[in-house]
C-alpha positions as CSV (number, residue, x, y, z in Angstrom):
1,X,-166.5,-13.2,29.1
2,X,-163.4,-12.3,31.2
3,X,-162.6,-9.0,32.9
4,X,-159.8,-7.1,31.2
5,X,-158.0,-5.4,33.7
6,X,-155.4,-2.2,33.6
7,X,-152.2,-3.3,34.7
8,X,-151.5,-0.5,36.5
9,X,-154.8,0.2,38.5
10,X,-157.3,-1.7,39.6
11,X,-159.8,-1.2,36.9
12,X,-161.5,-3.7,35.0
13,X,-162.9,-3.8,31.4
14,X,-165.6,-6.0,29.6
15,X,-164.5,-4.9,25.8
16,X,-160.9,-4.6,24.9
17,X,-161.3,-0.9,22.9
18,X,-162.5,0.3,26.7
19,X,-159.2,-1.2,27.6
20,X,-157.1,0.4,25.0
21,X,-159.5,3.6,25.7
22,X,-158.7,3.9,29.4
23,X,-154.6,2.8,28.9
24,X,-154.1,6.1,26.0
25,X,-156.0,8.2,28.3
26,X,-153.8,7.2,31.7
27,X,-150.8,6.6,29.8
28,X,-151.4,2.8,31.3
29,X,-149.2,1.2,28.7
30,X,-146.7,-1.6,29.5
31,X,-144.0,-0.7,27.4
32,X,-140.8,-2.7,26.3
33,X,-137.2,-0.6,28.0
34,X,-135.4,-1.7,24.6
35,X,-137.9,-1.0,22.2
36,X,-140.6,1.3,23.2
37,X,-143.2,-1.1,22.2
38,X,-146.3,-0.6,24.1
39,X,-148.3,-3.9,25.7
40,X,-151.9,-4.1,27.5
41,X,-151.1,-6.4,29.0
42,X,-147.8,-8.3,31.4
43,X,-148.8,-11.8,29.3
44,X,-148.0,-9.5,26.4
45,X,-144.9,-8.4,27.4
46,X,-143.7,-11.1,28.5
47,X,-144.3,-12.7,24.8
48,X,-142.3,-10.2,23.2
49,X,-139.2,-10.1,25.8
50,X,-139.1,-13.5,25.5
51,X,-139.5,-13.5,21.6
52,X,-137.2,-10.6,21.6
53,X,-134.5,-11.3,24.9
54,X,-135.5,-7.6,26.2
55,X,-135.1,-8.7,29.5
56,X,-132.5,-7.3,31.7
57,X,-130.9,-10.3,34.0
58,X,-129.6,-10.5,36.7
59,X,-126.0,-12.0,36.2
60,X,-126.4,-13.8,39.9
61,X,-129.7,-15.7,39.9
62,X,-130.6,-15.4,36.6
63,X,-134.1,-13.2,37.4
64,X,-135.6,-11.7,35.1
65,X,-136.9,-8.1,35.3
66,X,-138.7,-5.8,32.5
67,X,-137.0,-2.4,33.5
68,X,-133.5,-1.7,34.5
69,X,-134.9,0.1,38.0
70,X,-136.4,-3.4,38.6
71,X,-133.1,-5.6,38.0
72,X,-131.2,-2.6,39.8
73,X,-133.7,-2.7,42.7
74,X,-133.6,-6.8,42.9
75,X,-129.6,-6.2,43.2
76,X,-129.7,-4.0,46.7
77,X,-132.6,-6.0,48.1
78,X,-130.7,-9.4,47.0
79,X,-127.0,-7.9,47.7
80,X,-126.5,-9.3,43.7
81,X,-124.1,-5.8,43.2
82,X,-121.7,-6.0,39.8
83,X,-118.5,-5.3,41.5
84,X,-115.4,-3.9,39.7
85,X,-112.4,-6.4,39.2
86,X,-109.7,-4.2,40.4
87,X,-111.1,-2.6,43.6
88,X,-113.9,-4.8,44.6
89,X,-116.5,-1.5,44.6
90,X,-119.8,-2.7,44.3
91,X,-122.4,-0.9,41.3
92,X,-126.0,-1.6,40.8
93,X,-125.9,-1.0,37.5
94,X,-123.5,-1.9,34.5
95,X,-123.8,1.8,33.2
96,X,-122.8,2.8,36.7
97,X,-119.8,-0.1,36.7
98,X,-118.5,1.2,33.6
99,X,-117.7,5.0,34.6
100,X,-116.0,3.7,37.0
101,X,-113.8,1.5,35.0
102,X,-113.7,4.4,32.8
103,X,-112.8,7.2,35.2
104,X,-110.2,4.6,36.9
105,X,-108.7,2.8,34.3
106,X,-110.0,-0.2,35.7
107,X,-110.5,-2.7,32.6
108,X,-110.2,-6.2,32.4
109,X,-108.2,-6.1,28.8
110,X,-108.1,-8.7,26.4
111,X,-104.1,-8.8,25.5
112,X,-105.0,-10.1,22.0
113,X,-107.7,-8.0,20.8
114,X,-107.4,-4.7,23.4
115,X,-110.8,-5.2,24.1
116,X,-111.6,-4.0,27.3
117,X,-114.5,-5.9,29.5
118,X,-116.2,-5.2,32.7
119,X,-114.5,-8.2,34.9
120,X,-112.1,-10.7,34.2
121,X,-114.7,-13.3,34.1
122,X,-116.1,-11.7,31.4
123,X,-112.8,-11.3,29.9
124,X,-111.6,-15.2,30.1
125,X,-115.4,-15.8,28.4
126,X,-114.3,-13.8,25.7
127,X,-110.8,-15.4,25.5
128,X,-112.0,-18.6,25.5
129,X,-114.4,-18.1,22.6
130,X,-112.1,-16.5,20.8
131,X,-108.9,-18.7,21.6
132,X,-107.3,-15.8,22.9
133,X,-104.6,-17.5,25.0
134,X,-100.6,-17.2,25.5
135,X,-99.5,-20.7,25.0
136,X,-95.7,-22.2,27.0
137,X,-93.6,-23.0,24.7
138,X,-92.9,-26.4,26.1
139,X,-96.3,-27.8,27.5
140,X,-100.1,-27.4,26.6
141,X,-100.5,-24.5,29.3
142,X,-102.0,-21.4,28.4
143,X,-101.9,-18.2,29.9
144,X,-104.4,-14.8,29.8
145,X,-101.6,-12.8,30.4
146,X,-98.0,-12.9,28.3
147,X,-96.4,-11.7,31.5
148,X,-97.9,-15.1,33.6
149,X,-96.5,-17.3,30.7
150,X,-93.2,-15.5,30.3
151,X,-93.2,-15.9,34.2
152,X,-94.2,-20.3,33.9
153,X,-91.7,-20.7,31.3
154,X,-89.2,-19.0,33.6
155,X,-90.1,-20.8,36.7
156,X,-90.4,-24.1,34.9
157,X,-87.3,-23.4,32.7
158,X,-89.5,-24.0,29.2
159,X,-87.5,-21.9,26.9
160,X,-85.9,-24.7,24.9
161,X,-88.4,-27.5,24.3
162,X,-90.2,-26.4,20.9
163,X,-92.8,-29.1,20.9
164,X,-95.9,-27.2,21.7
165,X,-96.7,-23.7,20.6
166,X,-100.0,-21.4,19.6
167,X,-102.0,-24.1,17.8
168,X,-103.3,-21.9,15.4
169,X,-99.9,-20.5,13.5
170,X,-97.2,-22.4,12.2
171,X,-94.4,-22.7,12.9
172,X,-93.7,-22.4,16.2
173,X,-91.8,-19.1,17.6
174,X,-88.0,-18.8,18.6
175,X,-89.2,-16.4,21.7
176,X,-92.6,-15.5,23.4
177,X,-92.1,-11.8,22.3
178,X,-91.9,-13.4,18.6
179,X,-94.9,-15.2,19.2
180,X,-96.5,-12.1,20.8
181,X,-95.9,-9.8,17.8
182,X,-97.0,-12.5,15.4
183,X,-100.4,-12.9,17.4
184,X,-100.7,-9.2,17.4
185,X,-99.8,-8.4,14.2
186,X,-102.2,-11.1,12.3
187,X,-104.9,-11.3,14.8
């Protein structure tokens, strides 16, 4: 029979209720960070944050770590930091990341929805899934911003040409502020 060992000490068990005996005594539990669940063992775990996706990740490389003090830790060792879209300050955290976008204003906002996101990359993600765009009213470009179209339009001098617009709504809009308050107002 196979040695049953703690996961936190070196100590090894022959009968699993001497395992379960010795983890409520030392507190030894592996628990989950989302749920609370309690494991004996990593192999455990691992099964139900893999069942479950309670991992937290690490939005570089992908690595996948039980606890947030792990990932956070992984992030200064690796230099993997979460850095804020406006001023290029760089968090461990994404709790940490958002007071600061909080206490600065510094929000990557959807101009569809007013949802606000962490970085922009997030925010185009979000825009793309959702179709979120500002479309020219001349050609097939589309635009995350109503100021960047209203500035190709000028720049390319497609105010007149009707033939594209915002494939989703019919018909198509005398003006991009038309076409913005139409998007706005029925989502």
């Amino acid at each position: 029979m196979p040695a049953l060992e703690c996961p936190h000490c070196d100590q090894t068990f022959r009968r699993p209720k001497a395992r379960e005996n010795h983890l409520d005594a030392f507190g030894h539990w592996l628990e989950c960070d989302f749920c609370d669940d309690q494991f004996s063992s990593y192999k455990s775990l691992d099964q139900h944050c893999d069942a479950k996706n309670h991992w937290h990740i690490c939005n570089a490389c992908g690595y996948k770590y039980y606890n947030d003090e792990d990932l956070k830790y992984h992030r200064i060792e690796m230099e993997h930091f979460l850095n804020c879209s406006y001023c290029d300050k760089k968090f461990t955290t994404w709790k940490a990341l958002g007071q600061h976008c909080d206490a600065k204003d510094h929000w990557a906002r959807c101009f569809q929805c007013f949802n606000d996101f962490h970085n922009f990359d997030s925010r185009k993600s979000h825009m793309d899934q959702e179709g979120h765009w500002f479309y020219c009213a001349s050609c097939p470009m589309g635009f995350h911003h109503p100021n960047n179209r209203q500035r190709h339009q000028v720049e390319n001098n497609h105010w007149g040409n009707w033939r594209f617009h915002d494939p989703k709504h019919y018909p198509p809009y005398i003006s991009a502020g038309e076409q913005q308050y139409h998007l706005v107002r029925d989502g």
